[in-house]
C-alpha positions as CSV (number, residue, x, y, z in Angstrom):
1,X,0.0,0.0,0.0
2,X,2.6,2.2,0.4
3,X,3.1,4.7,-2.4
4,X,6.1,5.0,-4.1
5,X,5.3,8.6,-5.2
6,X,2.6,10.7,-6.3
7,X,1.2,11.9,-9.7
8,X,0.3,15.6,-10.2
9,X,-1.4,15.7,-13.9
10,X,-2.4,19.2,-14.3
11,X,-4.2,21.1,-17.3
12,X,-2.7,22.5,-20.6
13,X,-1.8,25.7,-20.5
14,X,-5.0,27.6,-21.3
15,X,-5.1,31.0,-23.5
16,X,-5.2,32.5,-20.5
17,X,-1.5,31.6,-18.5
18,X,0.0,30.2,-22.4
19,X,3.0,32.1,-23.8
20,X,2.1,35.3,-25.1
21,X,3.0,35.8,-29.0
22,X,5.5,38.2,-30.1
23,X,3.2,41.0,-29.9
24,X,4.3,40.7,-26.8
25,X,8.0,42.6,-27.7
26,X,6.3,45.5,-28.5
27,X,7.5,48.5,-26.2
28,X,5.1,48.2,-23.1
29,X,2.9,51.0,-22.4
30,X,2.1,50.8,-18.7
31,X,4.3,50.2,-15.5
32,X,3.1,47.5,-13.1
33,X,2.4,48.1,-9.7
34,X,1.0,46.2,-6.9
35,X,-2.3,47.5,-5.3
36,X,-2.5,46.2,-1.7
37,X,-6.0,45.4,-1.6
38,X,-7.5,41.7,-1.3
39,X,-10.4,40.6,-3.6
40,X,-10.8,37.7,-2.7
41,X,-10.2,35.1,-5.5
42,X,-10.7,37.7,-8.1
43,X,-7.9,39.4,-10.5
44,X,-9.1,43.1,-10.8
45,X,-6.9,45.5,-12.9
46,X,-6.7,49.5,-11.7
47,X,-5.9,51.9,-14.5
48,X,-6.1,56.0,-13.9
49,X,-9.0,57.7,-15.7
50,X,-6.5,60.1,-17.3
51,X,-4.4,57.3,-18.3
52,X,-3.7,57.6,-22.7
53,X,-4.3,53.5,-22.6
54,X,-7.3,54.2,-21.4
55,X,-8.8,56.7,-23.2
56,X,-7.6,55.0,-26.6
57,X,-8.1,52.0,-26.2
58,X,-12.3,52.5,-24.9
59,X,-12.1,50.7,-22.2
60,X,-14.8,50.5,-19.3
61,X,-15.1,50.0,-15.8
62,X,-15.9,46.0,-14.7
63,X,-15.3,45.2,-18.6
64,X,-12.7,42.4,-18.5
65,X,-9.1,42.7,-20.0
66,X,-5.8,40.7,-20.5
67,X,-2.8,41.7,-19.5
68,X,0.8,39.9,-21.6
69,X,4.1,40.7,-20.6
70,X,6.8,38.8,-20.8
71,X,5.2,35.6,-22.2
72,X,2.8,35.9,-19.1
73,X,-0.9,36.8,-19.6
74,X,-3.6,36.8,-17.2
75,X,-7.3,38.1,-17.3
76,X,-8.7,40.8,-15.0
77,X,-11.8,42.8,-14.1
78,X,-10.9,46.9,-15.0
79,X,-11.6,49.4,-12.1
80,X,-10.9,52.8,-13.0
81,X,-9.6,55.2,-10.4
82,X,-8.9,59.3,-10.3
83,X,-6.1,59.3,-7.5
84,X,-2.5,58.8,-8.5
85,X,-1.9,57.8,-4.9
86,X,-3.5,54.6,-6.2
87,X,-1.9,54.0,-9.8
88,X,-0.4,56.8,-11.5
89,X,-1.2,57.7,-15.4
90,X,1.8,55.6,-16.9
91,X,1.2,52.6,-14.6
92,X,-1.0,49.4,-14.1
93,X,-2.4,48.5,-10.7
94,X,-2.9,44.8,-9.9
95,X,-4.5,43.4,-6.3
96,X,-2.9,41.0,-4.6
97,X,-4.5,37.8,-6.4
98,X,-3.9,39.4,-9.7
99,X,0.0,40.5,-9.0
100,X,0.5,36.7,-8.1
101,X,-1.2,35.2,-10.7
102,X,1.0,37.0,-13.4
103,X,4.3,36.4,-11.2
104,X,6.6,39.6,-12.1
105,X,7.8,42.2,-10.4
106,X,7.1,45.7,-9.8
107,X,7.5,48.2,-12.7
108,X,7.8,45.5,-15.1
109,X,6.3,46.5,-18.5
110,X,3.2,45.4,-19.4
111,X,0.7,46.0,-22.2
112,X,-3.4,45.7,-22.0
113,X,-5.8,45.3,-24.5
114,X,-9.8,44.3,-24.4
115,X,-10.6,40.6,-23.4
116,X,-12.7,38.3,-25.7
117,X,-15.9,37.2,-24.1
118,X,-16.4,33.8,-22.1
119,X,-17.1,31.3,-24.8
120,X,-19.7,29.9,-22.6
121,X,-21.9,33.4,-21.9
122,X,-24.8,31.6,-24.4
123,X,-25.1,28.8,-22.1
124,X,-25.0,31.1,-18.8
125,X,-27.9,32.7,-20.6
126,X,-29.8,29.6,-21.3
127,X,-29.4,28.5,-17.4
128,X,-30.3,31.6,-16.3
129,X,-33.5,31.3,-18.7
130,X,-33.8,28.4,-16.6
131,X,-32.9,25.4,-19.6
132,X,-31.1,22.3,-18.6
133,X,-27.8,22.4,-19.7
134,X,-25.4,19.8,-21.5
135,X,-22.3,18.2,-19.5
136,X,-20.5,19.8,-22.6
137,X,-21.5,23.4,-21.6
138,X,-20.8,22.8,-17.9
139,X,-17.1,21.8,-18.8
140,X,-17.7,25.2,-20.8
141,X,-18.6,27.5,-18.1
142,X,-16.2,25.9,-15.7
143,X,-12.7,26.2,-18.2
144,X,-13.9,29.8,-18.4
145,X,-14.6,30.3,-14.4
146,X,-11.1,28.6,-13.8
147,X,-9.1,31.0,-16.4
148,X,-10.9,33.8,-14.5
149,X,-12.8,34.9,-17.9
150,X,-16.3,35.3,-15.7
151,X,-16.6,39.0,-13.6
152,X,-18.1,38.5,-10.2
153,X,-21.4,39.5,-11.8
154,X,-21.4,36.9,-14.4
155,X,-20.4,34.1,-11.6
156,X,-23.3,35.7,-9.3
157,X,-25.8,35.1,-12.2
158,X,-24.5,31.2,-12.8
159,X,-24.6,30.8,-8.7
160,X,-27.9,32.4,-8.7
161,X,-29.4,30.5,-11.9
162,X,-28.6,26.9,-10.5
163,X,-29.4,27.7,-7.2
164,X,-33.6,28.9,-8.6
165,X,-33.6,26.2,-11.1
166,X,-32.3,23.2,-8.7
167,X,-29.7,21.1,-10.8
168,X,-31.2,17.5,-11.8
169,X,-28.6,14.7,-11.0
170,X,-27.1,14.6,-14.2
171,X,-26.4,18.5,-13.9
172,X,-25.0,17.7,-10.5
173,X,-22.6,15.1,-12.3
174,X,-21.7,17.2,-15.4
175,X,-20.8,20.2,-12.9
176,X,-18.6,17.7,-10.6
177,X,-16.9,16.5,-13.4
178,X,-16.2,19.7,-14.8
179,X,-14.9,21.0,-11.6
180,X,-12.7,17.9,-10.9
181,X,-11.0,17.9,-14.3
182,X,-9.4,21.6,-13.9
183,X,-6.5,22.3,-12.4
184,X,-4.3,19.8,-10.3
185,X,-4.8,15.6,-10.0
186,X,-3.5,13.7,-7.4
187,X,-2.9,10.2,-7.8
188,X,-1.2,8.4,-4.6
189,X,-0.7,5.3,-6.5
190,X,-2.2,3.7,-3.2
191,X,-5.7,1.8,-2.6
192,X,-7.7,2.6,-0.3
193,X,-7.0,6.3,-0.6
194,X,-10.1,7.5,2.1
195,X,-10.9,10.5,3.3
196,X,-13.6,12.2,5.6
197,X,-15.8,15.3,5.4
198,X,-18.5,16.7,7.0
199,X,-21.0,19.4,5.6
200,X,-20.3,21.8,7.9
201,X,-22.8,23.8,10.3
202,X,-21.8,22.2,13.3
203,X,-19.7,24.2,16.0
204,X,-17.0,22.0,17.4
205,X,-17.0,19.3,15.4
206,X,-13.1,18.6,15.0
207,X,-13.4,14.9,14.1
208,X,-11.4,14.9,11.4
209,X,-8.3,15.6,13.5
210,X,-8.7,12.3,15.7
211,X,-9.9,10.3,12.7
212,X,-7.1,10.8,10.6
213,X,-4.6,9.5,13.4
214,X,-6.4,6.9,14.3
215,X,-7.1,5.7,10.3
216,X,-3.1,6.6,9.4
217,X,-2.1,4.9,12.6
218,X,-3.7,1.9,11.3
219,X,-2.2,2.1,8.7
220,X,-4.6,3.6,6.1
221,X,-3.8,6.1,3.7
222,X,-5.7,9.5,4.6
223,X,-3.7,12.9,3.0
224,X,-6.4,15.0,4.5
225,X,-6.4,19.2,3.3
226,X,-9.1,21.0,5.2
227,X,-10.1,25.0,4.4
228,X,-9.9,27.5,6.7
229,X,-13.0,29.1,8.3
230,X,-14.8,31.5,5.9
231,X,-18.3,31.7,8.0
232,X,-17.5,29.6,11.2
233,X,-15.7,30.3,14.6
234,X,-12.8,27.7,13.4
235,X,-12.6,25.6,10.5
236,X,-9.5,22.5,11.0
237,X,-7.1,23.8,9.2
238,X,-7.3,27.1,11.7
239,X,-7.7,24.5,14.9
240,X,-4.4,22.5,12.9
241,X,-2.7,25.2,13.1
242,X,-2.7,25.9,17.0
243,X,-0.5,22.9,16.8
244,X,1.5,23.0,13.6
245,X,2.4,24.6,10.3
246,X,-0.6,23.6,8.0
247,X,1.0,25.4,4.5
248,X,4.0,23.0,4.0
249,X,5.0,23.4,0.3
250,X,3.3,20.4,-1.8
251,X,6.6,18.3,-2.3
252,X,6.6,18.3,1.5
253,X,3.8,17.3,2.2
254,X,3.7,14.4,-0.3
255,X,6.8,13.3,1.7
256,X,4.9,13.5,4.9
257,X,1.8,11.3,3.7
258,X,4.5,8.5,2.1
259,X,6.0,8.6,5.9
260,X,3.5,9.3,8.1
261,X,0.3,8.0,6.3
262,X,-1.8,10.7,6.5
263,X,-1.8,14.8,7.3
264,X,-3.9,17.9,8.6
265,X,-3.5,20.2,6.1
266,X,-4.9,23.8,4.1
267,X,-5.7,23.1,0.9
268,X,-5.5,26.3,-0.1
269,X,-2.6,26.4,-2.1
270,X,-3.3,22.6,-3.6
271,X,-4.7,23.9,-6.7
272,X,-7.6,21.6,-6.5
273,X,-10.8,22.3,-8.4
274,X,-10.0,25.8,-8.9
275,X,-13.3,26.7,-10.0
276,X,-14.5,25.6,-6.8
277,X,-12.9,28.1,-4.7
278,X,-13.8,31.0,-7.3
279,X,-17.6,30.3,-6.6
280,X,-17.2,29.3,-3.2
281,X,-16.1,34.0,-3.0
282,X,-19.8,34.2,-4.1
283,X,-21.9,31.6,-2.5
284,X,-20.6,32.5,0.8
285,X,-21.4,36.3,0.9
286,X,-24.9,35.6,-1.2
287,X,-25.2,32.4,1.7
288,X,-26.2,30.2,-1.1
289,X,-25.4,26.4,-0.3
290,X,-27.7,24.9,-2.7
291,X,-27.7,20.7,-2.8
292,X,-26.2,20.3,-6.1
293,X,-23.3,23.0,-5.7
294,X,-22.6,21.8,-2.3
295,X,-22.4,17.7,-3.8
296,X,-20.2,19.3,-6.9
297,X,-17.9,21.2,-4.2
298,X,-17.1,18.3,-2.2
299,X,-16.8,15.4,-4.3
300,X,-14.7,17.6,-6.9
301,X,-12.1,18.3,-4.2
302,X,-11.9,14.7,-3.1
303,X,-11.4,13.4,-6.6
304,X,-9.2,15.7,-7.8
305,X,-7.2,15.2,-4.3
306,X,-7.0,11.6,-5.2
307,X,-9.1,10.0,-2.8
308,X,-11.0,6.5,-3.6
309,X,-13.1,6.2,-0.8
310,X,-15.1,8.8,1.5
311,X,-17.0,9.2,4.1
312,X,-19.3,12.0,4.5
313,X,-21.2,13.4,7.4
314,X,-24.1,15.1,7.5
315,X,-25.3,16.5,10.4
316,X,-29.3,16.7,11.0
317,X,-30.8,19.5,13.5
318,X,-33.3,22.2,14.0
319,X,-30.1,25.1,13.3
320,X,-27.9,22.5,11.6
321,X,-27.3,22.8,7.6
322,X,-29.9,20.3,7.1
323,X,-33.3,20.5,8.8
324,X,-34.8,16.9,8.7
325,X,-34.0,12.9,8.5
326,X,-36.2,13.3,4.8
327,X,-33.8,16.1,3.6
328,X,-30.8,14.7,4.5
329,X,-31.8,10.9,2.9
330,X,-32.2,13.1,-0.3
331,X,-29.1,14.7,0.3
332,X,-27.3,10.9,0.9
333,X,-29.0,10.0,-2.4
334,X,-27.3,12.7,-4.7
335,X,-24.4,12.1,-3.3
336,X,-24.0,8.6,-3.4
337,X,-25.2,9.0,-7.1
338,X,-22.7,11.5,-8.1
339,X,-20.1,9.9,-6.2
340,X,-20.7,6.5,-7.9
341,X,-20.8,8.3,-11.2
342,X,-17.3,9.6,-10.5
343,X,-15.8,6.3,-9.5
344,X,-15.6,7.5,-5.4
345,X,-16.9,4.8,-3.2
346,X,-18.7,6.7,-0.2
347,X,-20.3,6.2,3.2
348,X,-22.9,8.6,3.9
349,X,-23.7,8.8,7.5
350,X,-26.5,11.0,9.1
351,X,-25.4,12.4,12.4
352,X,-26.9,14.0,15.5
353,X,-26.4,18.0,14.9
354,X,-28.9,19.1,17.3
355,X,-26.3,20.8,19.4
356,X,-21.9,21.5,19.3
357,X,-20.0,18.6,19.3
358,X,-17.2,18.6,21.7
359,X,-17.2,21.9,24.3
360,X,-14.4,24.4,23.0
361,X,-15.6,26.5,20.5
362,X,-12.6,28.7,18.7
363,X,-9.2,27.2,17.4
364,X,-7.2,26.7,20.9
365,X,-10.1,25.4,22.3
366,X,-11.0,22.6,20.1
367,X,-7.3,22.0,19.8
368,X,-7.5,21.3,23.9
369,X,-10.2,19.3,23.2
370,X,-8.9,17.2,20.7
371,X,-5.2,17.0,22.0
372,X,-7.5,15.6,25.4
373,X,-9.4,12.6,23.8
374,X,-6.1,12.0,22.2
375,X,-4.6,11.4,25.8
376,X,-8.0,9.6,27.0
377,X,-8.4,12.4,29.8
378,X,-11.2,12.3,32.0
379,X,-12.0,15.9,30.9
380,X,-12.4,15.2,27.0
381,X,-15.7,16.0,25.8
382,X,-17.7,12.2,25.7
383,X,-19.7,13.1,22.5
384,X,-16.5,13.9,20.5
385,X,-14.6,10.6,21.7
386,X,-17.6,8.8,20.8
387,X,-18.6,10.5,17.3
388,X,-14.8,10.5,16.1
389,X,-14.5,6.7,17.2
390,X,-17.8,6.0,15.2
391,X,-16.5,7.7,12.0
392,X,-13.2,6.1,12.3
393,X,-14.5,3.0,12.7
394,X,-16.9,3.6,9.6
395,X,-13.4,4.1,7.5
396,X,-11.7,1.3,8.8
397,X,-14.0,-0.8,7.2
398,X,-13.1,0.5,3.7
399,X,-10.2,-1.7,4.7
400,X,-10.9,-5.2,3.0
401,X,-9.0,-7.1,5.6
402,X,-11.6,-5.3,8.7
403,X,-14.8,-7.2,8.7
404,X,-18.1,-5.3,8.8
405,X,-19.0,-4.1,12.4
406,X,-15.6,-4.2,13.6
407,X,-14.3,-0.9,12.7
408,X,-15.6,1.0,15.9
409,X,-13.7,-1.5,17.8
410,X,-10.5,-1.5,16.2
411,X,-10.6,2.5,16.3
412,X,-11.3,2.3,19.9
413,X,-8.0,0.0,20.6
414,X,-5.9,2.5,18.5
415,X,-7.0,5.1,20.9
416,X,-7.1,3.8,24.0
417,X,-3.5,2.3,23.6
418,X,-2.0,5.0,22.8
419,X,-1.3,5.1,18.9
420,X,-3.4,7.4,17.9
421,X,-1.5,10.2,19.9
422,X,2.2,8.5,19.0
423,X,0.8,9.2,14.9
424,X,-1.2,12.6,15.9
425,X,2.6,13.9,17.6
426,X,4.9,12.5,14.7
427,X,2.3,14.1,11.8
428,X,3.0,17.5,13.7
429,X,6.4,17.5,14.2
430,X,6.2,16.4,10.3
431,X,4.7,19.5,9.4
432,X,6.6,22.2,11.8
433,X,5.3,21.6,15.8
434,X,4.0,24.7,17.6
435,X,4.2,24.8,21.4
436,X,0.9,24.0,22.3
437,X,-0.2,22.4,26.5
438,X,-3.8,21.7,26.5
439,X,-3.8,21.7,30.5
440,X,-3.0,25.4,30.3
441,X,-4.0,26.7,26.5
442,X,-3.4,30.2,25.3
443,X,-7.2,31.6,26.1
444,X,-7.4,35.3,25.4
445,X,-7.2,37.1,28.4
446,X,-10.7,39.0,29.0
447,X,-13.5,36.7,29.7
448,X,-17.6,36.8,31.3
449,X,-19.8,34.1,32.0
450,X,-23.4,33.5,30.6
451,X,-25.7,32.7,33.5
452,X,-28.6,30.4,33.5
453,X,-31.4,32.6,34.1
454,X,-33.5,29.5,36.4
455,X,-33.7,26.1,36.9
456,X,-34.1,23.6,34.6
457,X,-32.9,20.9,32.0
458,X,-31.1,21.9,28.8
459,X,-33.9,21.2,26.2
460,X,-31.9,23.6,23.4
461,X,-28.7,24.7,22.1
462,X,-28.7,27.5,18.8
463,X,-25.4,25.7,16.9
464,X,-25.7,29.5,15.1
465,X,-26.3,31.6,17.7
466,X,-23.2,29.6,19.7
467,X,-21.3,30.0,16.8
468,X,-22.1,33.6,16.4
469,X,-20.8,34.4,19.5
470,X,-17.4,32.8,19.6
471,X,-17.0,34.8,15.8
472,X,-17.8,37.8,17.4
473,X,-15.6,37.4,20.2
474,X,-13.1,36.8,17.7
475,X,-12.7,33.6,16.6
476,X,-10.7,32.5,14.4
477,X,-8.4,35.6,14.0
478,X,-7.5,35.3,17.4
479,X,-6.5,31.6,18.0
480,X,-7.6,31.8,21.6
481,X,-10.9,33.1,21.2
482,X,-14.4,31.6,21.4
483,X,-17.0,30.2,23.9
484,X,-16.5,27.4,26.0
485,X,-19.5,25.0,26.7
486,X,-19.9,23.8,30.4
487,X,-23.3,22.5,29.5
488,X,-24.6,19.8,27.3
489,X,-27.9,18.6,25.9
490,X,-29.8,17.0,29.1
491,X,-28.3,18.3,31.6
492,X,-29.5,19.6,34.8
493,X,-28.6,23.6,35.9
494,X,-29.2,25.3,38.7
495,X,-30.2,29.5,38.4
496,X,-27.3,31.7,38.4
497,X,-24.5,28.4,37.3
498,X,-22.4,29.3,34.6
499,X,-23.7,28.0,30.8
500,X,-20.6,29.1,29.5
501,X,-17.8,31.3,28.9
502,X,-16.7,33.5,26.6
503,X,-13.0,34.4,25.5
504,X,-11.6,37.7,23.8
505,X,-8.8,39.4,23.7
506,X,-10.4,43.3,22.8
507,X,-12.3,44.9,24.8
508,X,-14.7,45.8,21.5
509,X,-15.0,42.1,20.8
510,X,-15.8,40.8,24.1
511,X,-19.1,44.1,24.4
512,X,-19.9,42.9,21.2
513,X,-20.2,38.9,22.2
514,X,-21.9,40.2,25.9
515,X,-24.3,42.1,24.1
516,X,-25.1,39.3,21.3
517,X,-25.6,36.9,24.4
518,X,-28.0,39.5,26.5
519,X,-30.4,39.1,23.6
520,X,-30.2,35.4,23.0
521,X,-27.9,33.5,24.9
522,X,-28.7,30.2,22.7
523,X,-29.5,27.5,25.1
524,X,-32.9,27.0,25.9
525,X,-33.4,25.3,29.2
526,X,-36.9,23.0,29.9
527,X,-39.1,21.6,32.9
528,X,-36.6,19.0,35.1
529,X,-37.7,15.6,34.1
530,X,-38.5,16.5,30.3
531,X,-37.1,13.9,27.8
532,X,-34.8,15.3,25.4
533,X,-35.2,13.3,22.1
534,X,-32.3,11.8,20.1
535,X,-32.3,12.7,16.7
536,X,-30.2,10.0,14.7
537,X,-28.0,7.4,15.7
538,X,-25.3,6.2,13.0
């Protein structure tokens, strides 16, 4: 099983990064210059209104152009600008994406002319007309998204359109395999090559970083690359990285995998279904997680990452992602029908979400939490242990030498003797150790308490409002903020015990995450003796 190396196939060079023609030596008319402003996975251009380009060459604001220099040529959005403080009238501003993308330095020469229109604009228009569309066109739309052809209005449109006229199946598969075939392929030369995912919406929730020990330890193969947090307190690559360095270069981390069998990693910098992250910058601010894009998302990341076998969580609760047990079997159905399409074997398990799973809320704190089960301390949270076990367990049994029903048990062993840590330690000091003691974690330093206003049992927690709280306090810019749970689902409280508490390290933040609470504090407490139902069981 062990792989002897991995397999990186990437696209050819489209017209949009090819080598420019020898137009290209013609004296350059503007100066670059990098414009320090982040737009978020999109290449926008600043040029001066008195600039002579400009003005003879017609352009527009928000019309799209290409810029070539020296056999470099990317495309870019055109804002126009009437301070020279900005870009002067013989230069060409570039944000931070853009100045990247084209890789040259300041003041190089460059030249800019008028971009020619996505190929794929008269299939936008159909979808947006609300017509099913060919796999061809979706490969078309998704080549132009990737080479940065669409503005941010024309990739709102597309996110909007498919979100109104819900994707059939077949779209779902024709968008997945678009999205999986730009860009960067892995191939581990390995099999199984498993992986695990959950849909998100859940506070807490830092399985993957015990699963992957305990699946490596056993001597699965599990390269696991994790985002960052866009709309939660934490996300496990920020939680990762209270412990180590989680951008080791690519070569690196193929070297740590072969070694170490598995990793917690960004996958930011992977290059893996590009187009993916580009509509990810619009869903997110529009909050649009539609069931086909969000199937497409993940199981284009997985395939493109190399994986062969996945198992997916989704969490059902009244202020989880998903609502209800009959939403969530439809979800399990499109997903194990894309994924079977695509040649992924998957495991779709449906999972209790009606409250956080473990009690830290915020990177350090779910790192103390995780780094506790690890140890088998008394004071790890029991519904993590338990859920991370189960999942584990669930991939173990993509082994074909674990029989059916033994997985939880063998995951168990792994832990409990001690492995699971031994792999979790050498997989950080593989990728750069941080200092990190979970008996005395780097909390931010101003903190209050949220009361419980009378007796009673906890009948409710608000997985938003929770998670609203430990963001506004902070989290995850500031590694040691967020809210730490002393309560749980059934519990009894007395009036005036502590629910929980909240971390933040300015002053601003913590009024902000007081105030937030003194309107809903997000727990809900009931009569003492009231049965608090369980959801799911997996």
């Amino acid at each position: 099983m062990t792989p002897d190396e991995v397999s990186v196939t990437a696209l050819p060079a489209s017209p949009a990064t090819s080598a420019a023609t020898d137009a290209d030596a013609a004296p350059a008319l503007l100066r670059l210059k990098r414009v320090a402003i982040d737009t978020y996975r999109e290449n926008v251009a600043y040029m001066h209104r008195d600039c002579a380009v400009y003005r003879a060459e017609g352009f527009q604001a928000l019309s799209k152009v290409e810029i070539t220099a020296n056999g470099h040529r990317i495309l870019a959005t055109l804002n126009v600008v009437d301070d020279t403080c900005i870009v002067g009238l013989d230069q060409l501003g570039l944000s931070e994406d853009a100045f990247a993308l084209l890789g040259l330095i300041e003041g190089h020469p460059t030249r800019v002319s008028q971009a020619e229109p996505p190929s794929s604009i008269p299939a936008l228009h159909r979808k947006i007309s609300g017509e099913r569309l060919s796999h061809e066109n979706y490969h078309a739309i998704v080549r132009d998204i990737t080479e940065h052809r669409y503005s941010k209005i024309e990739l709102t449109a597309f996110v909007v359109a498919c979100n109104q006229g819900e994707l059939d199946r077949e779209e779902v598969y024709s968008l997945t395999d678009a999205m999986a075939s730009m860009g960067r392929r892995l191939d581990w030369h390995a099999h199984p090559v498993v992986d695990k995912h959950c849909i998100g919406g859940i506070p807490g929730n830092r399985t993957s970083m015990l699963v992957v020990p305990i699946v490596a330890a056993h001597g699965m193969l599990c390269p696991k690359t994790s985002s960052r947090a866009i709309t939660s307190p934490a996300g496990t690559a920020d939680t990762m990285e209270v412990l180590a360095n989680v951008e080791p270069s690519f070569d690196r981390l193929s070297e740590i995998v072969r070694e170490h069998r598995g990793c917690l990693a960004w996958g930011g910098t992977s290059d893996l279904s590009p187009a993916d992250d580009v509509l990810i910058s619009v869903e997110r601010p529009l909050s649009i997680d539609s069931p086909g894009q969000m199937v497409a998302s993940i199981l284009s990341k997985k395939v493109a990452a190399g994986s062969t076998h996945l198992l997916l969580d989704i969490p059902v609760g009244a202020t989880a992602k998903v609502r209800t047990i009959p939403d969530a079997q439809r979800l399990r159905k499109l997903f194990e029908f894309v994924a079977k399409r695509m040649g992924l074997t998957i495991d779709v398990v449906i999972t209790d979400g009606r409250q956080p799973i473990g009690n830290g809320i915020g990177p350090v704190l779910e790192a103390r939490d995780v780094m506790w089960v690890l140890a088998n301390d008394p004071r790890a949270p029991h519904d993590l242990r338990q859920k991370s076990l189960r999942l584990a367990g669930r991939i173990l049994e993509f082994d074909p030498d674990v029989r059916g029903g033994d997985g939880y048990a063998i995951a168990r062993d792994i832990l409990e003797s001690g492995r699971a840590m031994a792999k979790m330690r050498a997989i950080i000091d593989a990728q750069g150790h941080k200092p990190f003691d979970p008996d005395h974690p780097a909390l931010a330093p101003l903190s209050f308490e949220v009361l419980a206003k009378r007796d009673g049992i906890v009948s409710g927690i608000d997985n938003q409002q929770v998670a609203r709280l430990a963001r506004l306090a902070g989290a995850p810019k500031v590694q040691g903020a967020g809210v730490d749970l002393l309560f749980k689902l059934g519990d009894t409280v007395k009036e005036g015990q502590p629910l929980y508490r909240v971390y933040a390290a300015y002053s601003s933040d913590l009024e902000f995450a007081r105030q937030a609470s003194e309107r809903h504090a997000g727990y809900y407490l009931g009569e003492a003796g009231a049965e608090i139902r369980q959801i799911v069981e997996f």
